[in-house]
C-alpha positions in Angstrom: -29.1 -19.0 11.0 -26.0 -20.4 13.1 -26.8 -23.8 12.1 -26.9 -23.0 8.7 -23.4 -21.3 8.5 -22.1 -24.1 10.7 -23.0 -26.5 8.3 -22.0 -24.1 5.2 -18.3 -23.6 7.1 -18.1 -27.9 7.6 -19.0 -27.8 3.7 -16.7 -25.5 2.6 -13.7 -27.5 4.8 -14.7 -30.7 4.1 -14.4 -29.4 0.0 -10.9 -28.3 0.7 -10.1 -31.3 2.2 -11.1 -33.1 -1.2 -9.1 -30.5 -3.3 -6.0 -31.8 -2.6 -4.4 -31.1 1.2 -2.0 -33.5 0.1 -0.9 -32.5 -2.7 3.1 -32.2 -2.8 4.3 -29.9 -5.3 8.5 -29.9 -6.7 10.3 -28.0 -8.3 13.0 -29.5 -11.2 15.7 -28.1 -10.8 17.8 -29.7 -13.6 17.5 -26.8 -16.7 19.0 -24.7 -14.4 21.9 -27.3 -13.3 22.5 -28.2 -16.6 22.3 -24.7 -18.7 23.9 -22.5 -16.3 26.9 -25.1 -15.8 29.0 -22.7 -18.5 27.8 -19.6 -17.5 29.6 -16.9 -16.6 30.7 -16.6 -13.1 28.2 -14.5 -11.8 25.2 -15.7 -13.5 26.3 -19.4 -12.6 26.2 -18.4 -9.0 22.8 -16.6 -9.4 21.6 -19.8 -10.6 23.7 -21.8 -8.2 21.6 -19.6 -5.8 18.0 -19.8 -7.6 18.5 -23.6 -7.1 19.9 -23.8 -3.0 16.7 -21.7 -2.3 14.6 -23.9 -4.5 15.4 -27.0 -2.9 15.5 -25.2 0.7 11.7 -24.8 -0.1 12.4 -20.7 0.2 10.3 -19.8 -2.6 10.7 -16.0 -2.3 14.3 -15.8 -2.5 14.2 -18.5 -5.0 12.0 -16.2 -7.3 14.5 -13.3 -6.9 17.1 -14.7 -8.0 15.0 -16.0 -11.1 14.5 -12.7 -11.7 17.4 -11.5 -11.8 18.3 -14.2 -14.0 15.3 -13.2 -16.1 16.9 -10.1 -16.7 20.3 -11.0 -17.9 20.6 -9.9 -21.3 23.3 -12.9 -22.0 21.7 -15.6 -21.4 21.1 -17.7 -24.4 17.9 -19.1 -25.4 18.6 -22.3 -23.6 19.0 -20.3 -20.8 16.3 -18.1 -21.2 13.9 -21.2 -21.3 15.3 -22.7 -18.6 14.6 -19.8 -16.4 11.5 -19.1 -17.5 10.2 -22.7 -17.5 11.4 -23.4 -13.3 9.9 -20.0 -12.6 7.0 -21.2 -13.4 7.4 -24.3 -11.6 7.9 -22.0 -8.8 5.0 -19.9 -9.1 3.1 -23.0 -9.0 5.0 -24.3 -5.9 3.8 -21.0 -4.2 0.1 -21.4 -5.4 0.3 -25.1 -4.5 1.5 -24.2 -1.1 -1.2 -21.4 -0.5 -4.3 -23.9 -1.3 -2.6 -26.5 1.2 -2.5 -23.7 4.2 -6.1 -22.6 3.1 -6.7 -26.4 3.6 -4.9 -26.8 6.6 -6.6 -23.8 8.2 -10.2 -25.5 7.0 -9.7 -28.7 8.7 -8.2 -27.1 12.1 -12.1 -24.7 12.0 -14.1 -27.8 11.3 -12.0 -29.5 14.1 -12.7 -26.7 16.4 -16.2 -26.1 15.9 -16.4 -30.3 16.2 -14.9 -29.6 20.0 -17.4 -27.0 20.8 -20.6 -27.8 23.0 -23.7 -28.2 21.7 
């Protein structure tokens, strides 16, 4: 029984491996560059804000500030898209960077169980 889940554990990491460990995921951050450039004060530094965390790789605060955005009820369409559209991108970033820890975490268990005596 052991070997069996050892061998089910090394197929499982070895299958994470192949989904993509190196998959590198960005973010555009140009709808909100360009479409918030005439904004209003405040909602240009929210977006000025959305992007800093974006390219700072802090997704969470990033997706906040989206939010808040998401919920400005003058922003125009443009603007509306644009939000909508690098949340998204976002979301994915987050997903993206999930599946590469889960792979991460795979390899360092089929590592360790490679180290162990027989």
């Amino acid at each position: 029984m052991r070997t069996y889940n050892g061998i089910l554990t090394a197929i499982m990491a070895a299958t994470l491996a192949l989904a993509g460990c190196s998959k590198k995921t960005s973010v555009d951050t140009t709808p909100l560059e360009t479409n918030f450039k005439t904004a209003e004060p405040a909602t240009q530094s929210s977006a000025d804000k959305a992007v800093a965390a974006i390219k700072a790789s802090d997704y969470p605060a990033a997706l906040s500030e989206l939010g808040t955005l998401a919920k400005n009820a003058k922003l125009t369409p443009e603007q509306k898209q644009a939000v909508n559209d690098v949340l998204a991108q976002v979301q994915k970033a987050i997903a993206d960077s999930a599946s590469k820890a889960a792979c991460e975490s795979g390899k360092m268990l089929d590592d360790a169980k490679k180290s162990l005596p027989k």
